[in-house]
VMD Tcl script that draws the C-alpha trace (Angstrom):
set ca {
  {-125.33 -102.23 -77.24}
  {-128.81 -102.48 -79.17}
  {-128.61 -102.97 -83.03}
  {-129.77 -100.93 -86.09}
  {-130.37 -101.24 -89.61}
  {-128.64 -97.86 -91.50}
  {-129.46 -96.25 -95.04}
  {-125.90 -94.04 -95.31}
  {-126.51 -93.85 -99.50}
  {-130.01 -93.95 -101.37}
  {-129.69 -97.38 -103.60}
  {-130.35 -101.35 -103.55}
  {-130.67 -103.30 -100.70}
  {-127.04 -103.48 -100.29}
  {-126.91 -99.97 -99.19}
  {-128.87 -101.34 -95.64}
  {-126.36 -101.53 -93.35}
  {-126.17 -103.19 -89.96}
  {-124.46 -101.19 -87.31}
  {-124.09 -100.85 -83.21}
  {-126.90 -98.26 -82.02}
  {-127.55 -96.42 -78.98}
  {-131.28 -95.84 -78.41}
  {-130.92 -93.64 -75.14}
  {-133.46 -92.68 -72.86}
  {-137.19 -91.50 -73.11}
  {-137.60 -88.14 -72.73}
  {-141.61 -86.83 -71.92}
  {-143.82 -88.39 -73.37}
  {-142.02 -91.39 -75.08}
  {-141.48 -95.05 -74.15}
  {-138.03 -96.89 -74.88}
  {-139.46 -100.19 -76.17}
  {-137.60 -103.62 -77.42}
  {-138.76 -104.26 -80.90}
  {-140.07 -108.22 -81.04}
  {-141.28 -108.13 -84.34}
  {-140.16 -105.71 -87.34}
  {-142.68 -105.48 -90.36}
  {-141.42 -104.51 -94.00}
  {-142.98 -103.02 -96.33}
  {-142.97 -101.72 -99.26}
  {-143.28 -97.69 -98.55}
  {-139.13 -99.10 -96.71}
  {-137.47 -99.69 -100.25}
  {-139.33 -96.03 -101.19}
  {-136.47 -94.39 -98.50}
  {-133.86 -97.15 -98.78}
  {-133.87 -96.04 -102.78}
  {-134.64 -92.30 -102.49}
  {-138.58 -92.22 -104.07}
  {-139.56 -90.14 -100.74}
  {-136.36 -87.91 -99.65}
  {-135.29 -88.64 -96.61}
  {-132.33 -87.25 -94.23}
  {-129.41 -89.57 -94.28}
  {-128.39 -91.19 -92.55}
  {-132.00 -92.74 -91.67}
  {-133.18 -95.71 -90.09}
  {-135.85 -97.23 -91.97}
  {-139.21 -98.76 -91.09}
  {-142.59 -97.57 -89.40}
  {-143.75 -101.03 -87.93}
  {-143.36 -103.37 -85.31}
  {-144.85 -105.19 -82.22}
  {-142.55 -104.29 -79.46}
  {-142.05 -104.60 -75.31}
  {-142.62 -101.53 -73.11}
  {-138.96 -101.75 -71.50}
  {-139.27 -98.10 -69.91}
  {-141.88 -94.80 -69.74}
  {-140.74 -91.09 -69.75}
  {-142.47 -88.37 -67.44}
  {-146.15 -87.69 -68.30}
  {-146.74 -91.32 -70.24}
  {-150.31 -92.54 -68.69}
  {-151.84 -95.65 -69.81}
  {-148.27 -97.76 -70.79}
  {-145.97 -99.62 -68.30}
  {-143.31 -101.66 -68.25}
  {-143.71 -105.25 -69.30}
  {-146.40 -104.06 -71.60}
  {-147.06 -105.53 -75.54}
  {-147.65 -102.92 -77.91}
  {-147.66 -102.51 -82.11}
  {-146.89 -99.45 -83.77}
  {-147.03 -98.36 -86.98}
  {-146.35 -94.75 -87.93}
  {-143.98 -92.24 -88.66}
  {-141.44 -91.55 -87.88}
  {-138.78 -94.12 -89.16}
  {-136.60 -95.82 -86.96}
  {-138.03 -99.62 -87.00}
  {-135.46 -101.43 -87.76}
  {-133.90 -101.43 -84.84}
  {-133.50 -103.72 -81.57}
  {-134.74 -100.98 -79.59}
  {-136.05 -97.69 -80.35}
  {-137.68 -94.40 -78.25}
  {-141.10 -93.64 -80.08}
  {-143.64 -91.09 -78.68}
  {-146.16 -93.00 -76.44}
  {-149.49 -91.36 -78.37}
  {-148.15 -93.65 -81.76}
  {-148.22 -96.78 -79.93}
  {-151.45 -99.16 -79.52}
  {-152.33 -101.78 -77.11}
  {-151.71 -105.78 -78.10}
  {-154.74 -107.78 -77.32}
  {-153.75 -111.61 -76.24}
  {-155.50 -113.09 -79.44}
  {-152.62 -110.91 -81.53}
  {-149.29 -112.30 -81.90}
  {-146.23 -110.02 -82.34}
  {-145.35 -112.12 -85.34}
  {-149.29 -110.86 -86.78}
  {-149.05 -107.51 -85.72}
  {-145.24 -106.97 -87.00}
  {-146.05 -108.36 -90.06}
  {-149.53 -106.72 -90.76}
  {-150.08 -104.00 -88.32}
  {-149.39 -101.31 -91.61}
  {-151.29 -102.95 -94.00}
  {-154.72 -104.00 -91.78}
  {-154.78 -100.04 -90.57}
  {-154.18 -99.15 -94.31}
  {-156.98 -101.37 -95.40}
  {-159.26 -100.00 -92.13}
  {-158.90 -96.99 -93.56}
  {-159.96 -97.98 -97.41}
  {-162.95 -99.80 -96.65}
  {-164.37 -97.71 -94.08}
  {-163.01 -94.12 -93.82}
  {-161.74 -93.03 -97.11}
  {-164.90 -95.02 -98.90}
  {-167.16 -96.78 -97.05}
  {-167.39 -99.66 -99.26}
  {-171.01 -101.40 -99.01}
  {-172.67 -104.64 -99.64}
  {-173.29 -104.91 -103.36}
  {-170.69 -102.65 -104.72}
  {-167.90 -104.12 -106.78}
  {-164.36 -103.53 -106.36}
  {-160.50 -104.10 -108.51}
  {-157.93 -104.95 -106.60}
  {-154.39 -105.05 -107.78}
  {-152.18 -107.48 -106.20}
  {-154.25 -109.52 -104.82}
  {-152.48 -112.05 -103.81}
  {-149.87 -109.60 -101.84}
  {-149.76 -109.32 -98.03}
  {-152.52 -106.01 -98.40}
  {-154.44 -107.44 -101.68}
  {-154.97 -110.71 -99.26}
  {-156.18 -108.09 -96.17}
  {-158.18 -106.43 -98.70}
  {-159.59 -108.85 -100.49}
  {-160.97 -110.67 -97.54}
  {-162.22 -107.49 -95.60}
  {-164.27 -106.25 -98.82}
  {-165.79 -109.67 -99.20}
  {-167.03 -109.73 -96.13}
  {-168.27 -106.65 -96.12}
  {-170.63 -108.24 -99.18}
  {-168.69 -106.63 -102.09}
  {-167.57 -108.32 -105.23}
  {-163.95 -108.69 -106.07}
  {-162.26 -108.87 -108.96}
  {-158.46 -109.34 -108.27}
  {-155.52 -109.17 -110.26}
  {-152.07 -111.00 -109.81}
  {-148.86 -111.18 -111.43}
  {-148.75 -114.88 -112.39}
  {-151.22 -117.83 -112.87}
  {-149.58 -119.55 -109.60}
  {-151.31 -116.38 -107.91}
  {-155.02 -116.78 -108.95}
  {-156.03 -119.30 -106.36}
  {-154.34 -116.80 -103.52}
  {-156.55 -114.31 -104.97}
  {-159.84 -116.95 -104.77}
  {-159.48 -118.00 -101.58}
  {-159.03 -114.87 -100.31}
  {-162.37 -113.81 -101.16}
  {-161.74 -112.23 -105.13}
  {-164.68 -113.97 -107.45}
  {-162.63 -113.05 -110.37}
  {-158.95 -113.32 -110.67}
  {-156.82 -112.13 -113.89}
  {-153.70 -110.75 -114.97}
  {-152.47 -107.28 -114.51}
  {-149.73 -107.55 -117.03}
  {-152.45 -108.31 -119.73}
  {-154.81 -105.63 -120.84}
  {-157.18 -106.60 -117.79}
  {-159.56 -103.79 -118.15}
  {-161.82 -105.06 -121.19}
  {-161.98 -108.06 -118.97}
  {-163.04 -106.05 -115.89}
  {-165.82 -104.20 -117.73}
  {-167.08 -107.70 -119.26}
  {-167.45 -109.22 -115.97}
  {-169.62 -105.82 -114.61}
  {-171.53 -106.01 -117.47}
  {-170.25 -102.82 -119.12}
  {-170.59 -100.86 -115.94}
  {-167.31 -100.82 -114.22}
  {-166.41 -101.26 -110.94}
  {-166.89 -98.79 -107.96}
  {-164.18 -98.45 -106.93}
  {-160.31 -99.34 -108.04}
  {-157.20 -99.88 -105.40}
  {-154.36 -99.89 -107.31}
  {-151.00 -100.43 -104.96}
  {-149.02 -101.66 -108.11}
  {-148.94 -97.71 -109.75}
  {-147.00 -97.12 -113.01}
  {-147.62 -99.95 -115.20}
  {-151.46 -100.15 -114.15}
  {-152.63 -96.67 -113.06}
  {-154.14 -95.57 -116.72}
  {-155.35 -99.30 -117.16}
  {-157.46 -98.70 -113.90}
  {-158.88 -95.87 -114.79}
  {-160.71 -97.84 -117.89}
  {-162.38 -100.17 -115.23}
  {-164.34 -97.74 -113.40}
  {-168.03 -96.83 -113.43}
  {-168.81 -93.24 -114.35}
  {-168.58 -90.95 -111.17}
  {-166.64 -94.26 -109.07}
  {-163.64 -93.43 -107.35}
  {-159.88 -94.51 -107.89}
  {-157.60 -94.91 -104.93}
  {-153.59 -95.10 -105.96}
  {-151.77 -96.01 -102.88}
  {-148.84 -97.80 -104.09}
  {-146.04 -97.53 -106.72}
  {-144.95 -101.24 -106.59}
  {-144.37 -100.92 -110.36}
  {-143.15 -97.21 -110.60}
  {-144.90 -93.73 -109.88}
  {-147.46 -93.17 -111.96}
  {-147.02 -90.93 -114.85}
  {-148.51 -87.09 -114.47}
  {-152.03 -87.11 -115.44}
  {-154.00 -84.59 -117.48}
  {-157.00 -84.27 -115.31}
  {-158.89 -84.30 -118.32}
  {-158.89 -88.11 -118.13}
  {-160.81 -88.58 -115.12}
  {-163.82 -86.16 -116.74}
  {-163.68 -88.63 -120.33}
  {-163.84 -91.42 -118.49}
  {-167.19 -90.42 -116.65}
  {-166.20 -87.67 -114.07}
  {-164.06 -89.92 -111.92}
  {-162.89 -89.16 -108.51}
  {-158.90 -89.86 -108.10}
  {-156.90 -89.80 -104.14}
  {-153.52 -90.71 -103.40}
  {-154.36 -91.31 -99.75}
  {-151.77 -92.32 -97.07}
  {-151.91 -94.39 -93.99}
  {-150.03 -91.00 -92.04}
  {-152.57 -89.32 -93.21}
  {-155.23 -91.20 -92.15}
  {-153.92 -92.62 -88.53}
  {-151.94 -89.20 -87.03}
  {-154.83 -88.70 -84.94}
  {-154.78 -90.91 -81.93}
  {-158.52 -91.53 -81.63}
  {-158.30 -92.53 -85.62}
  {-155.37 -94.50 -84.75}
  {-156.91 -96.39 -82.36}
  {-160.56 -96.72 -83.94}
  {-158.64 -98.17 -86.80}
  {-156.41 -100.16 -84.53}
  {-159.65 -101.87 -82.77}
  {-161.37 -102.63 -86.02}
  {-158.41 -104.62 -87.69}
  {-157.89 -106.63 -84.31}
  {-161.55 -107.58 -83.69}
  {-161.84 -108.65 -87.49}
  {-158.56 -111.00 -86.87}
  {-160.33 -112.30 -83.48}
  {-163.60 -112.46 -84.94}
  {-162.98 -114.61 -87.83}
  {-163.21 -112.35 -90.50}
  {-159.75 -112.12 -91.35}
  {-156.98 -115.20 -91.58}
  {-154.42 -113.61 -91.11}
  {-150.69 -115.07 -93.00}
  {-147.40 -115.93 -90.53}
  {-144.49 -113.80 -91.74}
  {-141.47 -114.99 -93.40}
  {-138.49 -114.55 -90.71}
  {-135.06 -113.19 -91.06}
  {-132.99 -112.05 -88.86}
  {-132.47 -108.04 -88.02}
  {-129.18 -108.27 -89.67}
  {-130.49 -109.50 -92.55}
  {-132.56 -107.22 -93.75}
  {-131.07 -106.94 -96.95}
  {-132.14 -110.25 -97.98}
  {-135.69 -109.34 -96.74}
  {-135.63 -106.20 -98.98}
  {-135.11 -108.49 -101.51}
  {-137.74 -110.98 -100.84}
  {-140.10 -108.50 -100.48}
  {-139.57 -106.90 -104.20}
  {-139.04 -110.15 -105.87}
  {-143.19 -110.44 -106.61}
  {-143.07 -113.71 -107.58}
  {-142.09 -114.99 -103.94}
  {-145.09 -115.30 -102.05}
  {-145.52 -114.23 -98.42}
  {-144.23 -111.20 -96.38}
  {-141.05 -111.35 -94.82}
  {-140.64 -109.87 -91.09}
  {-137.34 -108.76 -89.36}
  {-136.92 -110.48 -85.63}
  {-133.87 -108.94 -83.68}
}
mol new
graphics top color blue
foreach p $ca { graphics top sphere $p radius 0.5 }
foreach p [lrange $ca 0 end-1] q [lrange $ca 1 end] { graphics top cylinder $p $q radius 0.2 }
display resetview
């Protein structure tokens, strides 16, 4: 009998509940695979507490490297025996094994671990699709990023660095700032202090080009101050809270600003984006451009204690469920 973690009641990470599950067999078109690896991320606690409605009872998570263990009629290009990541809707990752339609699934290459793709697969495709689709951020251009020293600030940080930006990071304690240096930010300050004066003193009064703020509520109107007139401010995150409403009236006093709330769904439910995005984050890892952290293990039955982990922000590094 294969293993699942349920959500019966919207709450705390006590609600996550660890229960005997039957995955059954793939139908057409899906692959029954045996999870190795189970990310967790933030966007879990979002349907573990009820932020993004959900039908209970629900099995939460959208990540994982797995084993092919069997193929349903019509499935080309998979087999048995096979390593594959995933990470997409819909839920159901926390679980020994799952059925998942074969188009959501992407090829492992032998330089990627399962413990690097379970614990990163979300976060490299989200910041793929940052850096290169929803802005194609260029050599020269400056960049804030919030939470810099998190498992997608690191990613991000890195990636934008290389590409020849400047980055100015914030984190949520002084322990944090040299996380944020050596993973490529130039600049590294507070987000719980009034960062934005800071942020336009370092660009010279210009502003940045563009903002990622993952952290939401408690920086969201802070971010908007750091931009250049006309840059563009990406919220993809609500670490801290959502965001208040916003009179769109702010974005044209603050220099005709462009706002998106972009998602990673959104971004990756087309299989030949899914797999262009896919190919990029794995040949940055094998290439060097990326170092890439080891997750934080604990066991599938503990996921609890991983929920908690992950939203305690002063613990540093990314826990990763292993079944």
């Amino acid at each position: 009998m294969s293993k699942a973690i349920f959500v019966n009641q919207y709450g705390g990470p006590e609600v996550l509940s660890y229960e005997d599950y039957q995955a059954g067999e793939p139908g057409p078109g899906e692959v029954l695979v045996r999870n190795t690896a189970i990310g967790v991320n933030y966007i879990d606690t979002y349907f573990r507490s009820g932020l993004y409605p959900a039908a209970l009872p629900l099995i939460p998570g959208d990540q994982a490297a797995a084993v092919v263990e069997a193929v349903g009629p019509g499935v080309d290009g998979f087999n048995q025996g096979d390593r594959v990541g995933y990470a997409s809707k819909p839920l159901g990752a926390y679980a020994s094994e799952r059925i998942i339609d074969a188009s959501l699934l992407v090829p492992l290459p032998d330089g990627i671990s399962d413990e690097v793709a379970g614990t990163t697969l979300t976060r490299g495709l989200t910041v793929e699709y940052l850096t290169h689709r929803l802005y194609e951020l260029k050599a020269g251009e400056t960049v804030l990023v919030h939470a810099a020293a998190g498992g997608t600030g690191r990613i991000l940080c890195q990636w934008a660095a290389r590409i020849g930006a400047t980055v100015i990071g914030t984190v949520g304690s002084e322990d944090k700032k040299d996380i944020a240096l050596e993973n490529g930010c130039s600049q590294a300050l507070l987000h719980q202090q009034d960062f934005a004066p800071q942020v336009k003193q370092l660009t010279g009064g210009q502003g940045v080009d563009v903002a990622y703020d993952s952290i939401g509520k408690s920086t969201f109107m802070k971010s908007l101050d750091c931009i250049r007139p006309r840059g563009m401010m990406v919220s993809f995150g609500n670490a801290s809270g959502k965001p208040d409403p916003l009179d769109v009236l702010e974005l044209a006093k603050r220099g005709c600003l462009f706002l998106t709330r972009p998602t990673l769904y959104g971004y990756a439910n087309v299989r030949d984006d899914l797999l262009l995005s896919a190919g990029r984050y794995f040949s940055a890892i094998t290439n060097g451009l990326l170092t890439i952290e080891q997750g934080v293990p604990f066991g599938l039955r503990d996921a609890a204690a991983a929920h908690r982990h992950l939203e305690n922000r002063s613990i540093i590094g990314s826990p990763i469920l292993v079944p």
